[in-house]
C-alpha positions in Angstrom: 100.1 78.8 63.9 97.4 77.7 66.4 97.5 80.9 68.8 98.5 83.4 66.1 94.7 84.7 65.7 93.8 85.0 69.2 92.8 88.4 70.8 93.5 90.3 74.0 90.8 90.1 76.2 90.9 93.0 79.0 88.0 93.5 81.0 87.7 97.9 81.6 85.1 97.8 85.0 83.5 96.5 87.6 80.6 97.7 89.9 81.7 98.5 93.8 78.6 96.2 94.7 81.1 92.8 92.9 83.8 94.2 94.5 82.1 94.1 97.8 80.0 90.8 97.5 83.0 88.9 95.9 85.4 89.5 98.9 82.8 89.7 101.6 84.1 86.6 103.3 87.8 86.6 102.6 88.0 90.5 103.7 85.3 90.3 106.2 84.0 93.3 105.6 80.9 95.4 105.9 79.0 98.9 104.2 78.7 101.2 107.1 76.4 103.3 104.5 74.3 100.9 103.2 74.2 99.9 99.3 75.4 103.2 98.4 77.5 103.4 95.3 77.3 100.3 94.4 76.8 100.9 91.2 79.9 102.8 90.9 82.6 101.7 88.8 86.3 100.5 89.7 88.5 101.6 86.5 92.2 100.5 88.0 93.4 97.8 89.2 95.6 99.6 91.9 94.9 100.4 95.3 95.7 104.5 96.5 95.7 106.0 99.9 94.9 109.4 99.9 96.7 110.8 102.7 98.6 113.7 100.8 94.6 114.0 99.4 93.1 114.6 102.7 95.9 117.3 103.9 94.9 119.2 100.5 97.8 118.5 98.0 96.0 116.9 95.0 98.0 117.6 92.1 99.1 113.7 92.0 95.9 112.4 93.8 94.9 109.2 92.0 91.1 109.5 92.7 90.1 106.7 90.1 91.5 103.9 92.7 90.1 102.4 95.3 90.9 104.7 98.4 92.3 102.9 101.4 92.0 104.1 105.3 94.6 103.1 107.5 95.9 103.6 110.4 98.1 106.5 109.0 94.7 108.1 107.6 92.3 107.7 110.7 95.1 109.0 113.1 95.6 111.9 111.1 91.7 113.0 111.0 91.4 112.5 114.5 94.3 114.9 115.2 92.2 117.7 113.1 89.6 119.7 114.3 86.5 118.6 113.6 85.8 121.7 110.6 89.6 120.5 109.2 88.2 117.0 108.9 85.0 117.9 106.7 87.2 120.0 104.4 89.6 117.2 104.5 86.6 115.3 102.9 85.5 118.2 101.1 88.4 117.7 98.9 88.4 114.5 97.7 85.1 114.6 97.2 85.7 116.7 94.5 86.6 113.8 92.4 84.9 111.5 91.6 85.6 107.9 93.9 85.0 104.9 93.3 84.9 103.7 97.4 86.0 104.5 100.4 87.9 101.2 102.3 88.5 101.7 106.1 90.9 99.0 107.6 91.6 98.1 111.2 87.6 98.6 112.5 88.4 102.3 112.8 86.0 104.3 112.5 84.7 107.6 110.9 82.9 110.3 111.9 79.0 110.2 111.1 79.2 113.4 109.3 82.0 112.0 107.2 79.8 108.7 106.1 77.0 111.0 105.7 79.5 113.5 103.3 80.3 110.4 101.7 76.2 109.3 101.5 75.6 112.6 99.9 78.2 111.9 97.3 77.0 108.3 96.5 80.3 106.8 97.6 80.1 103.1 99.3 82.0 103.1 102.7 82.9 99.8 103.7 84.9 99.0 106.9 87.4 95.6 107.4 88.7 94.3 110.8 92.0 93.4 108.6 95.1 95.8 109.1 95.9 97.5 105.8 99.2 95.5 104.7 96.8 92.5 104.6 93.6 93.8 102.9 96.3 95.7 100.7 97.7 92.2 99.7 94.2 90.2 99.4 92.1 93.2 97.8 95.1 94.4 95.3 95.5 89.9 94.3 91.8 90.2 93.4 91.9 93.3 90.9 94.4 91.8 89.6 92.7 88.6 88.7 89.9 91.2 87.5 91.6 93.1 85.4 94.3 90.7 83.9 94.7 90.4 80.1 92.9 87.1 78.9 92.6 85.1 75.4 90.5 82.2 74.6 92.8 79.3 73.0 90.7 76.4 71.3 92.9 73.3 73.1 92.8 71.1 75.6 94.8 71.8 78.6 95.9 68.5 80.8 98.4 68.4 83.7 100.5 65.8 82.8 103.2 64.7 86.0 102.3 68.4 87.4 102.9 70.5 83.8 100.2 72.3 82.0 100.8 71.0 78.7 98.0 72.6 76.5 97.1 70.7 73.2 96.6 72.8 70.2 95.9 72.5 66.3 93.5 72.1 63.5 89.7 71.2 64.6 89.1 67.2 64.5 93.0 66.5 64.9 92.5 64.7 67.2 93.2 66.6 70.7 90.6 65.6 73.1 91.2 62.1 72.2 94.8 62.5 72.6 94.0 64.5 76.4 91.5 61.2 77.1 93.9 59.0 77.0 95.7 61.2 79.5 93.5 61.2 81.5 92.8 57.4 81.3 96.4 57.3 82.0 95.7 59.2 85.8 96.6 62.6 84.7 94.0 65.9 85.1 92.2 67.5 82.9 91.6 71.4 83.5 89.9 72.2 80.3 88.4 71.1 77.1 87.8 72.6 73.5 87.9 76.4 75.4 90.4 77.5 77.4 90.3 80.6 79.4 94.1 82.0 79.4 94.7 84.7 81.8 98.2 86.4 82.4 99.1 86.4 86.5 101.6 89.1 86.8 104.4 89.8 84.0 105.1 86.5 83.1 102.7 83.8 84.6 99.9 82.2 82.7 96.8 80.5 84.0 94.8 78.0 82.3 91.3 77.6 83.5 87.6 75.9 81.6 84.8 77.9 81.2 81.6 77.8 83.5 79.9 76.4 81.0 81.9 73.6 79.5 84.2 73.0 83.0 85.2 69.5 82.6 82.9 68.0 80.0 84.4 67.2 76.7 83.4 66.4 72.9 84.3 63.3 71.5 83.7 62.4 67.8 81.1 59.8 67.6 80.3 59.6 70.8 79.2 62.9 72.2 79.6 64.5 75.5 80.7 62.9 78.4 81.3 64.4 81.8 85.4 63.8 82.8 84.2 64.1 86.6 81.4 61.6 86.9 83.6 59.3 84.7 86.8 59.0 86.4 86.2 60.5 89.4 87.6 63.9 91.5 91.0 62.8 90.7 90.9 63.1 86.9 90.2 67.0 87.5 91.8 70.2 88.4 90.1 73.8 87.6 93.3 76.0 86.9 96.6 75.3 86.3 99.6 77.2 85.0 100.2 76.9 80.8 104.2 75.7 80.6 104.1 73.5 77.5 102.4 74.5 74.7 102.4 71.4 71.6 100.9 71.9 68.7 99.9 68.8 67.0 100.5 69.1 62.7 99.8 66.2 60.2 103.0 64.5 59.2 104.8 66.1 55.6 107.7 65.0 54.5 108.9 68.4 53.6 107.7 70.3 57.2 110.5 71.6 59.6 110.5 69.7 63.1 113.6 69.7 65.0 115.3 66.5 65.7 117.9 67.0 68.1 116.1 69.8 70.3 118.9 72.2 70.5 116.8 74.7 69.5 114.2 74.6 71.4 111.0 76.6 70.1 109.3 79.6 71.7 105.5 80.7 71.2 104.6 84.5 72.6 101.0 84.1 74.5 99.8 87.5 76.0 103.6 88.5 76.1 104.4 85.6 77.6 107.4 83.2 76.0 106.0 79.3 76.5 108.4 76.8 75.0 106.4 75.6 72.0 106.9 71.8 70.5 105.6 71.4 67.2 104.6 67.2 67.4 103.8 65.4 64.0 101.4 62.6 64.3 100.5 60.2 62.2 98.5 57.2 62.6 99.9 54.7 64.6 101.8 57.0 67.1 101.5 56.9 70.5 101.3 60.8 71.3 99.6 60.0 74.7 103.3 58.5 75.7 105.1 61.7 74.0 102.9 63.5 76.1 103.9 62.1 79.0 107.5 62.3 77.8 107.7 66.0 76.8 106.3 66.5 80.8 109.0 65.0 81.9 111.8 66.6 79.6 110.5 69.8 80.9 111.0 69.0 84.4 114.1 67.5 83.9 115.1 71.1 81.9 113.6 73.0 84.6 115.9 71.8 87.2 118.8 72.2 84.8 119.3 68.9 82.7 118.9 69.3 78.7 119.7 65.6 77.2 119.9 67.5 73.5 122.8 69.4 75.1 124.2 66.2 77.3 124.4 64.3 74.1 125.6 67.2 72.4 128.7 67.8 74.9 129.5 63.7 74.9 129.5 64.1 71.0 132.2 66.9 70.8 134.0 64.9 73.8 134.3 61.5 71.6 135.6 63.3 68.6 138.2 65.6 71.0 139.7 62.3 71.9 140.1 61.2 68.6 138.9 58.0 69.7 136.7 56.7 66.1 137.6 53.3 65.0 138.4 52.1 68.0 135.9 49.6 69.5 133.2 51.2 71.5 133.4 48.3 74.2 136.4 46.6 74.8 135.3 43.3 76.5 131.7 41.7 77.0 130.7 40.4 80.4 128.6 37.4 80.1 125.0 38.1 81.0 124.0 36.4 84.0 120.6 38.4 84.0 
């Protein structure tokens, strides 16, 4: 199988100074000490307030995290005497931080930034309250730290369902997913496709920054999708649903023909229903495309015609109505 070989790609760091430049305009935020630790490392993807920290229990303190200020955290410093706050400080800077996040505009004693200075940890300071930053900052470590695989495919959105083409090199894929596109569907990536895993069971589908929307055809070369067809003809992620794998015809292979049982590929844990599509010259597997789009939306909101047909199959022989004629009397055709 197509996706059988492909490896788990999981990214282990990144600096405090991407962290910081990457969400300086959705979190509006600022360093209040400079570019201090921003070479320092972010390890988990969680978020960790360190309240219980800062009142000195620390046998559960998950210093590794980004360390968030809120409301709860400032308010409880400020009711402190001043000595109480520094050895407040004094304790979680015995681990090592990645960065200090305060939310809200509040702000911190001097002496505190400076501890923090001294100890090479970036402070940075956000007018957003902390449920927000919480929910923007924790969305983009996911995205950093989500499992990934490279699929060699094309992925199209056909009627709004990321169908992603696989199989052998020179099958024909990017021929099949130009004729999509000619056909007013999107293309979101050629050749290599970047799949990442959103959450537990949501996968994204995205082109490299290299390739983006360009694409190889045999004989011709590159062309560039965008300047061809246009804005329309282009999206830069979508969600993988379908996944067909396109196999040369054999008279002895195994491809279900009444799609009771329909197939299942695992994709960075990830079930995606899997259609295994024989093609051989002369077939139209643009249309089948199309048409495996549309049987997925029709399953999605609860229609299977394999099961329909099967139902009015069992129903017909229940009623023990064979040799009769199927239609009793024919209207005359006035169309």
């Amino acid at each position: 199988m197509a996706l059988e070989n492909q490896s788990e790609i999981v990214k282990k760091s990144i600096t405090v100074g991407f962290l910081f430049e990457s969400n300086k305009d959705r979190l509006k935020w600022i360093s209040l000490n400079g570019d201090v630790g921003f070479e320092k490392e972010v390890t988990n993807r969680n978020i960790h307030r360190p309240g219980l920290a800062l009142a000195g229990y620390v046998d559960l303190f998950s210093f590794d995290r980004v360390q968030i200020f809120g409301n709860t955290e400032i308010r409880y410093l400020k009711h402190l005497p001043y000595e109480d706050r520094v050895k407040g400080f004094e304790t979680i800077f015995r681990f090592d931080l990645p960065c200090l996040v305060v939310t809200n505009n509040n702000a911190l004693d001097q002496e505190l930034i400076d501890m923090a200075t001294a100890h090479g940890v970036s402070v940075l300071q956000s007018p957003f309250e902390t449920t927000k930053l919480t929910y923007f900052l924790g969305d983009f470590l996911d995205d950093q730290f989500a499992p990934q695989t490279v699929v060699h495919g094309s992925f199209i959105d056909v009627y709004g369902v990321g169908i992603l083409l696989v199989g052998r090199s020179g099958i024909g894929k990017s021929e099949i997913a130009l004729d999509l596109i000619e056909r007013g569907h999107r293309l979101v990536a050629d050749d290599v496709v970047m799949v990442t895993r959103k959450g537990e069971g949501i996968l994204l589908g995205a082109g490299t920054d290299v390739v983006k929307h360009f694409m190889e055809i045999r004989g011709l070369g590159f062309i560039d999708v965008r300047s061809i067809f246009g804005i329309r003809a282009i999206r830069f992620q979508k969600r993988v649903e379908v996944v067909v794998e396109l196999l040369e015809w054999q008279p002895e292979g195994e491809f279900t023909r009444t799609g009771l049982d329909h197939g299942h590929i695992s994709l960075l844990g990830v079930e995606i229903p899997h259609v295994k599509l024989p093609i051989f010259p002369g077939k139209n597997i643009t249309v089948i495309a199309e048409v495996i789009a549309l049987d997925y939306l029709l399953r999605h909101y609860g229609y299977d015609a394999a099961k329909e047909f099967a139902a009015r199959l069992e129903a017909t022989i229940a009623s023990k109505t064979r040799g009769k004629r199927v239609i009793d009397y024919f209207e005359h055709d006035f169309e």
